[in-house]
N, C-alpha and C positions, 0 to 999 in steps of 0.2 A: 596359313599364308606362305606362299613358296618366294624365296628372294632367286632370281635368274642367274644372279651375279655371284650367286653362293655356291649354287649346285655343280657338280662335277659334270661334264659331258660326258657320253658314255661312248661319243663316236671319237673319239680320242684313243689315239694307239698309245699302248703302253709305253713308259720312259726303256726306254735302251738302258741295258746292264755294260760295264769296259769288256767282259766276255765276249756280250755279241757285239760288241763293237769291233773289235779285235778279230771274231771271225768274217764280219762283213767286212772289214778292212784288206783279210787275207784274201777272202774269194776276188773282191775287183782286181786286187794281184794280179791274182792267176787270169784273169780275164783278161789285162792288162799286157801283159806275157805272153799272153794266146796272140792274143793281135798283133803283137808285132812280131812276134817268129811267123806268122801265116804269112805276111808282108802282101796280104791281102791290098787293092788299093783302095778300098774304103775302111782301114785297119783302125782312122781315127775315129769310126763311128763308136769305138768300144770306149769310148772315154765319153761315152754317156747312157753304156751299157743299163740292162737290170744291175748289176752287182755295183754298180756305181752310185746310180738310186738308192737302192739300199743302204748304201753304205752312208751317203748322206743324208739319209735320215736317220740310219740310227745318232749319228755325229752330232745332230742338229737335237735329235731327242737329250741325245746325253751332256751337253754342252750347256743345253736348259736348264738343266738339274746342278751338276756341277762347277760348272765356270769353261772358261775357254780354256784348251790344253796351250800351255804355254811350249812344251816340248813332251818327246815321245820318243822309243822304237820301237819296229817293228819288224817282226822276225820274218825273213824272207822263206824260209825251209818250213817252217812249222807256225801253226796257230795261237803263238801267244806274243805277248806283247807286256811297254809298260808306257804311261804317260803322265806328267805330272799339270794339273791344274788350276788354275788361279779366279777367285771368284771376289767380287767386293761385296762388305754388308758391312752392318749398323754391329758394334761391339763394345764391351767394355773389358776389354783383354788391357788397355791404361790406364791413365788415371782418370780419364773422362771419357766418356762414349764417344766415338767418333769411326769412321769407315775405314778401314780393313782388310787389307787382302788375303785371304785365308788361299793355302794353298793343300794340295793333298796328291797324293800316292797312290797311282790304280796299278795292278799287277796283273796280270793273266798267264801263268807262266807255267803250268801245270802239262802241258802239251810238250811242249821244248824239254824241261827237264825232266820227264820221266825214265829216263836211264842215265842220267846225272843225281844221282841223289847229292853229294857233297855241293854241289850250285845251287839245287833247290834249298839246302840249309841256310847255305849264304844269304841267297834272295830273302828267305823266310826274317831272317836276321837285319834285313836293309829293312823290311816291314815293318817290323817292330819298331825299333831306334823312329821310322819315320811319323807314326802313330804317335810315341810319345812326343817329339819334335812339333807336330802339329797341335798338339795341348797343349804346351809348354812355351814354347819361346815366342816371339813376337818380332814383326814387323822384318829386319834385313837378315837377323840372326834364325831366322823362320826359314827364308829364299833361300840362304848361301846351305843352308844343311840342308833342306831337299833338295834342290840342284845337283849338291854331292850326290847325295845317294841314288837318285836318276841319273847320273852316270857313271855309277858303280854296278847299280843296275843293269844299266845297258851293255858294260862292258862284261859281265858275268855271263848275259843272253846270247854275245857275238861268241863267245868260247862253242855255245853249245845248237847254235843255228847253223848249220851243215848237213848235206845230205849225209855224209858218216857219223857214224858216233866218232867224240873227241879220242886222242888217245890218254890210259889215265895218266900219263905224265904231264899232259898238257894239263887235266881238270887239278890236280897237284898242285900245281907252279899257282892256276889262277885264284884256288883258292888259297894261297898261301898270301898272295898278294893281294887278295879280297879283303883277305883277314885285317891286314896292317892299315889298311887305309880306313877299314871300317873304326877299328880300334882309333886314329885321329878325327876320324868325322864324330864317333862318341865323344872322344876327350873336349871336341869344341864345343857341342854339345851341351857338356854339364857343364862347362864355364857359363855360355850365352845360359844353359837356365838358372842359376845361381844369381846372376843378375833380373833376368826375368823376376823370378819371384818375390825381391824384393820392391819390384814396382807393384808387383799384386799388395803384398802387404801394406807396404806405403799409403797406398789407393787407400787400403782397411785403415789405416791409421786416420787418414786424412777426413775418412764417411763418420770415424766415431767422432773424432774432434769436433768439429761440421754441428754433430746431434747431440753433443753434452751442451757446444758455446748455444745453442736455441733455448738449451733446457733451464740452464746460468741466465739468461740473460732475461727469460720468463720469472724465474726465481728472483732475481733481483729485481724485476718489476714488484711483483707480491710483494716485496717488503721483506726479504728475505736478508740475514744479517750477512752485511759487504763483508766479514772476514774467512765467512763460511763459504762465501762466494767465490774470493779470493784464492782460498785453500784451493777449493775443487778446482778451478781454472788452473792456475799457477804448477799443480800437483799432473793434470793431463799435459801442459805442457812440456815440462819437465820427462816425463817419460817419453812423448817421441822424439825430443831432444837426442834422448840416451841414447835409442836404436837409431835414429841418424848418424848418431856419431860413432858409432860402434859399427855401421854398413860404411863409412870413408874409412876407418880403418884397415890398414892394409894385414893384421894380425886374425885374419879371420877371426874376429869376435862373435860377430851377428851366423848365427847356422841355422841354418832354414830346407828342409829337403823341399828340391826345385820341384820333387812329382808329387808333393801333395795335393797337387789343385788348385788351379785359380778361385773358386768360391772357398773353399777352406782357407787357404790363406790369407782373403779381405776376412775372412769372419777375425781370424785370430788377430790381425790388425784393429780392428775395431773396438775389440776388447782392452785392447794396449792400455790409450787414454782413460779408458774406464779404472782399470786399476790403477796409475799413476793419480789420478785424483782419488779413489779411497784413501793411498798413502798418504796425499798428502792433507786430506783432511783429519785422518787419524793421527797424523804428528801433531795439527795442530790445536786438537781438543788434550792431546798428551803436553804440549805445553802451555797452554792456555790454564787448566786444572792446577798446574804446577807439580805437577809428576816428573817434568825432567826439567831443566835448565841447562838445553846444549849451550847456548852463546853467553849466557850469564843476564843480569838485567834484573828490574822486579816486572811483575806484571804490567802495572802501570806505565813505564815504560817503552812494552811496545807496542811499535808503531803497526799499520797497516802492511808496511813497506816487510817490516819485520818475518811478517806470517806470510807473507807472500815467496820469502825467500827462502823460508823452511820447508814449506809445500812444493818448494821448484825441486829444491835438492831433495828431499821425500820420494817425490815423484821420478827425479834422474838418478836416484840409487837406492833401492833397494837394501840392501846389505847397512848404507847409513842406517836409513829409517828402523833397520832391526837391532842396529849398536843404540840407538837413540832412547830406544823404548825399552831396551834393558837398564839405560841407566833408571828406571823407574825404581825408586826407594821399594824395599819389601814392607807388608804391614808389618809393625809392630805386635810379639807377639805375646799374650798377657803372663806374665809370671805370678807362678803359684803360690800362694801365703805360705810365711817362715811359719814351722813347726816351735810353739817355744820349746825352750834348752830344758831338757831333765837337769835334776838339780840331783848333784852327785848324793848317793847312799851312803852313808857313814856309820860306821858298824859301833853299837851302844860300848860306852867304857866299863869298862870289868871293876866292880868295888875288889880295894887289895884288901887281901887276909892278912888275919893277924899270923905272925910267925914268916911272912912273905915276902923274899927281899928282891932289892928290881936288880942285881947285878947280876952279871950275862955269866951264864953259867954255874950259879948258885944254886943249892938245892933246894926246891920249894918246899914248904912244911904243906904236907896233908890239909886239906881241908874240913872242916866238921861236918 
């Protein structure tokens, strides 16, 4: 069975690449230029030339695919160019799905700097930074750093768009000035993703928390015992407490590298609450048992309130819950049965002879 609505047409022209866009762009130029130096009086017909056709087709192909160019230049001397684009769609780059403006970096620059190598690094180096930038940050801090770099961009292309080559004093200077601005558009950069990431993680924190309280709450349906329940709850809470409060801190506590990835970093969020309730269910079967008594009390004692409070701070410190469980007593360990005492040897008494006198230094008489 064939669905219509599925199948690709085949009478469909291929999507336009920013290359050929960038060359159709250039030719209606030239076309464009043609007709008014001619000063032809039908000169305005060329502003609906072939090369103008073309060119909005390929514009209309690529703008389909990508988004509409928000801005652009384009090199008057030679055939390259660069544009930056803006598209909306469905995302989970926050803490909740919602639409998105993804924006993105096209280059075509290969033509223009081929006897500028020191620009084409530049350029190469705005690409980068911009690629990472479009994984990485979100929403204003996304806009303000490609914007930059499209007009770091642009200003590196106007160096080398001339009918002569630059001279190299000139390519010098610009890339020296490339350099420096690059180097602050990086520096904002890793602030806005440092921030960024911690919303990814957050998000992780927020999906585990989310999928223990269904699991808790099925559990304690079952009949499962309220202080076991307790623990776990109390023990997840506790720990995104900790990383909350540890991301308001201004002592860079919380470190987090911003280019690990948005999916890697909900994963490791997710995880969070997971272990902050093992902790704090393992403190509370450690005091429960009577292995440690941090607060003092007997068992009996305590309360629900009690285990609740143990399992919070379990879960908000780490390094507690490891002081905690060392206070655990070591077993007892069995001592070996006393050897009895040897009973001192005592050497037999000597019968005295006759003739044999006991003073210290007397001469003994012979024995028979």
């Amino acid at each position: 069975m064939k669905f219509p609505l599925w199948t690709q047409r085949h009478d469909e022209a291929p999507e336009a690449t920013f290359p050929e866009l960038v060359f159709a762009h250039f030719l209606r130029q030239r076309e464009l230029y043609a007709a008014v130096q001619d000063g032809a009086p039908n000169a305005e017909r060329a502003l609906h030339g072939p090369a103008d056709a073309e060119y909005r087709r390929c514009l209309e192909s690529f703008t389909r695919r990508y988004g509409e160019i928000v801005d652009a230049y384009w090199c008057t001397h030679e055939i390259s160019g660069v544009a930056l684009t803006a598209s909306r769609r469905w995302g989970w780059r926050g803490l909740w799905p919602h639409r998105e403006t993804e924006t993105r970096l096209h280059e075509a620059t290969d033509w223009a700097t081929k006897n500028a190598q020191p620009i084409a690094s530049q350029l190469h180096a705005c690409e980068s930074l911009a690629i990472r930038a479009n994984e990485v940050l979100l929403g204003t801090s996304e806009r303000i750093v490609m914007q930059l770099i499209l007009a770091l961009t642009g200003r590196l292309l106007a160096v080398v768009d001339r009918e002569e080559p630059p001279h190299p004093a000139v390519l010098r200077t610009a890339v020296a000035e490339s350099r420096h601005q690059l180097a602050e558009i990086r520096s904002y950069y890793n602030r806005a993703g440092a921030k960024a990431v911690r919303v990814f993680y957050v998000g992780g924190m927020l999906a585990g928390l989310s999928m223990l309280a269904i699991a808790l709450v099925v559990a304690w349906a079952a009949g499962a015992d309220d202080r076991i329940v307790v623990a776990l709850g109390m023990g997840s809470v506790g720990a995104v407490v900790s990383v909350l409060s540890r991301m308001a801190s201004r002592d860079g506590r919380f470190n987090l590298d911003h280019e690990v990835g948005q999916k890697e970093a909900r994963r490791l969020g997710v995880f969070r609450p997971l272990l902050g309730a093992a902790f704090g269910v393992i403190t509370y079967f450690a005091v429960s048992a009577g292995l440690v008594t941090p607060f003092g009390g007997s068992a009996d004692q305590r309360t629900l309130s009690f285990y609740a409070v143990i399992a919070f701070v379990a879960g908000f410190s780490e390094r507690w819950t490891k002081v905690v469980l060392d206070l655990a007593p070591p077993e007892p360990e069995s001592k070996p049965e006393a050897a009895p005492a040897a009973k001192p040897v005592t050497a037999p008494a000597r019968r005295q002879q006759p003739h044999e006198e006991d003073a210290q230094g007397a001469t003994l008489a012979p024995t028979a």
